[in-house]
N, C-alpha and C positions, 0 to 999 in steps of 0.2 A: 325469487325467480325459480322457475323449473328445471329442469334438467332438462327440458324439449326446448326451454323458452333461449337456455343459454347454447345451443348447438348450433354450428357454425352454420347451418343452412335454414336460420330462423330468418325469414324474409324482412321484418323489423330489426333485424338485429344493427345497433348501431343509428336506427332511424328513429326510435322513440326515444328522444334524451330532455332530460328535465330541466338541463341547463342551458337549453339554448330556445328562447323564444319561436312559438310554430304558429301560425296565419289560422291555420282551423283552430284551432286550439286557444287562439284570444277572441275567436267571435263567440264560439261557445262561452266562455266568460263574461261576452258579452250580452248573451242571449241568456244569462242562470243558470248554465249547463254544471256540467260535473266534473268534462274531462278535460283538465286541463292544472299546470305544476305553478307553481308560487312566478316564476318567470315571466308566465302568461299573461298572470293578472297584473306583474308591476309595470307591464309595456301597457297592459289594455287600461287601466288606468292613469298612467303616464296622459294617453288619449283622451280621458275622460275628464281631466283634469285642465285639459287646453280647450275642451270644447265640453261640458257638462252635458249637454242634449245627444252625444252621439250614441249612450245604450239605449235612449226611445229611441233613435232612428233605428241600430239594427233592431229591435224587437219589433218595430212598424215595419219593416221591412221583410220580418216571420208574418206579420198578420199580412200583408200586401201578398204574399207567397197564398196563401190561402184564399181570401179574396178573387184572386187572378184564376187559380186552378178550379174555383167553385162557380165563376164564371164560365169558364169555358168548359164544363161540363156540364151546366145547367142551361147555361142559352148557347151553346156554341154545337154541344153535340160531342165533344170532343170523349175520347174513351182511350186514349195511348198518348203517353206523355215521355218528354225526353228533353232530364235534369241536368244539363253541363255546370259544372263548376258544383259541387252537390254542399260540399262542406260537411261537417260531422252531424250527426244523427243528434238532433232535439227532439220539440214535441211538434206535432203538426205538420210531419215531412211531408212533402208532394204527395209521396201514393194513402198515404192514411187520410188526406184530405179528398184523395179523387176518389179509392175506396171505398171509404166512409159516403160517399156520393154515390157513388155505381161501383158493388165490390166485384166489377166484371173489368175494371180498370187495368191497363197496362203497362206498367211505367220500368224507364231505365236510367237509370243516374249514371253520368258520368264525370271522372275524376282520377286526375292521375297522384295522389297523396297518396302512397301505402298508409297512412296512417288514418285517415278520411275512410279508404276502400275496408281496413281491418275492421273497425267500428261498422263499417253500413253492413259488410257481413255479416255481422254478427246479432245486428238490432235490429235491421229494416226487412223486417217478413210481410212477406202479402196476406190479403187475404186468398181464402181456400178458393175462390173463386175467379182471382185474376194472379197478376203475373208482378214481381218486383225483381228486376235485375241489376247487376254492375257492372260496366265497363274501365277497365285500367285503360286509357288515354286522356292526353292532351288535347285542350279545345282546341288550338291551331289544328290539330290532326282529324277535321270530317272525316273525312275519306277514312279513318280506321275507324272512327265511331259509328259512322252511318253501315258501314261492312258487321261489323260486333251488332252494334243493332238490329240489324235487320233478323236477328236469329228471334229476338221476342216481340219488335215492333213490325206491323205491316204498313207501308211508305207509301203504298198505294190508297192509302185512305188519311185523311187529317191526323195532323201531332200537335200538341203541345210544346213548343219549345221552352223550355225555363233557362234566363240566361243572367240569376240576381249575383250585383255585386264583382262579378268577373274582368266587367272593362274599365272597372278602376284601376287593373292591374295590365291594362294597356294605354300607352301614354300618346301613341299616334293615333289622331283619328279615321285616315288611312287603311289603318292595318284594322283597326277594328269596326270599319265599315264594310272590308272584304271578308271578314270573318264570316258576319253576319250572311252577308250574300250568299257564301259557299253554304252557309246551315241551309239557309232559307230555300238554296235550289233543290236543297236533299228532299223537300219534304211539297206536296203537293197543295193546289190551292185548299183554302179553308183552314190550313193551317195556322195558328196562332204564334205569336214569341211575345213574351213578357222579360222587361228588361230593368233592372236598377241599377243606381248612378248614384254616388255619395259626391254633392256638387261643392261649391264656394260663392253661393249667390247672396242667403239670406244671414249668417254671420260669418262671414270671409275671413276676416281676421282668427276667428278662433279654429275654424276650420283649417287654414293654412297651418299653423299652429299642431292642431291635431295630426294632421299627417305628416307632417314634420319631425313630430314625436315618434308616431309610429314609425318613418323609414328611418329615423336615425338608430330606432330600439332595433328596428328588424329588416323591415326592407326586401325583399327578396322574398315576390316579387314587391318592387315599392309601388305606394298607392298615386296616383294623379287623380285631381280630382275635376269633375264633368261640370259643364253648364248645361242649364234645361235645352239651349239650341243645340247643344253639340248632342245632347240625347235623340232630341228630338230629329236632326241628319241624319242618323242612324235608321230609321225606320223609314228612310226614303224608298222608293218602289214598293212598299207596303199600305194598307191601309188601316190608318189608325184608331185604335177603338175609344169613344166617347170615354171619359172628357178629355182624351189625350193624352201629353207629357205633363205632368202635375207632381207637385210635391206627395210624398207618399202618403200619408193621413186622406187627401182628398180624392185617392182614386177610391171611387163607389165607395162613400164607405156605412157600413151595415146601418148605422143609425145617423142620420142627422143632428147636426149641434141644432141646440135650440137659441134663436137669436143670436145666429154668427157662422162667419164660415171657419173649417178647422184651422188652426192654425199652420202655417208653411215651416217645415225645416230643410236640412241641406241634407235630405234624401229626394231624388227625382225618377218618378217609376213609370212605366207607360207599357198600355200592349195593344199590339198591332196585329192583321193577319192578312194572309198569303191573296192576293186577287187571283 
């Protein structure tokens, strides 16, 4: 450690500890990342051991991320995107995907982890020709994200919402159907939202299991997990985009199986947009 790093006005100071299990920090392990302490992996494994298919769900759930943002800016038109809930910097983040499509692209991630916000500073640069920003807020908090936003995104034209994995860590469906509302009024018609849901439909048992492990390891926030209806509620007053709420493998995906459809796991993904 440094002598900046150990000074009392180190904003991580006290927040980066290697002994206590961190939520970013195990998906990255679960996605082949890099950043993340011995701790991380015996919870994210703990997981993987109650339920063996849940690193392809998060890694389908990295290709779903991609998928969704290459649609809507290939047939949607979309050019300004705005990531809640962002999670630590792998490969194939939001803007390198829309970038890499149109590098006139816009995007702002937000996330209130100082440890999520350290990392995107420090990795997620734009290209020279669009914009990549971060917001320190809470997704309950619109109203401060759409304010901070507005300084790189314009509201007055379509957004991308990216909302993956976030409302597993909301257990009312309630709360997490007014969430969406308040996003969704921020942002004007044509706008899109892309949403994943880690469910308990097609191995229940081991998926119960799985989260189980996780909130007993960590918890905080604890996971709940979604059914495709209770996903599919959520995009009520929206219109949903073909082929719907679907396990994640089957939203558009780049290649067809040959002789079969893809197989279903307990990831459920869907995007909808603004009438």
């Amino acid at each position: 450690m440094t002598a900046d790093e150990s000074r009392s006005d180190n904003p991580l100071e006290g927040v980066i500890r290697g002994d206590v299990p961190h939520s970013a920090r195990i998906y990255n392990f679960w996605l082949g990342g890099k950043d993340h302490y011995e701790i991380d992996r015996i919870v994210g494994e703990q997981v993987i051991e109650a339920e063996p298919d849940f690193v392809d769900q998060m890694r389908n759930n990295r290709a779903f991320l991609g998928r969704a943002v290459e649609y809507m800016v290939h047939e949607c038109g979309i050019r300004q995107f705005l990531d809640i809930g962002t999670g630590l910097p792998t490969a194939d983040n939001t803007h390198e995907v829309a970038q890499r499509a149109v590098p006139e692209c816009r995007i702002v991630y937000v996330d209130n982890d100082p440890i999520v916000l350290a990392h995107a500073r420090a990795l997620l640069t734009s290209s020279p020709e669009g914009v990549t920003d971060y917001i320190d807020a809470d997704m309950h908090d619109p109203d401060k994200i759409f304010a901070a936003a507005a300084e790189t995104l314009d509201f007055g034209e379509p957004v991308g919402v990216i909302m993956l994995g976030v409302f597993n860590h909301i257990g009312d469906d309630a709360e997490a159907k007014a969430l969406i509302d308040k996003v969704m009024d921020g942002v004007v018609a044509g706008s899109l939202l892309a949403v994943s849901v880690n469910t308990n439909v097609i191995k229940p048992e081991n998926m119960d299991r799985a989260a189980a492990a996780y909130n007993e390891a960590f918890g905080n926030p604890p996971i709940h997990l979604y059914t495709p209806e209770r996903l599919a509620a959520l995009f009520d007053g929206l219109e949903p985009v073909d082929p719907g709420v679907v396990s994640v493998a089957r939203w558009r995906p780049r290649l067809a199986p040959a002789g079969g459809e893809l197989p279903e796991t307990d990831l459920y993904v869907g995007v909808a947009r603004k009438p």
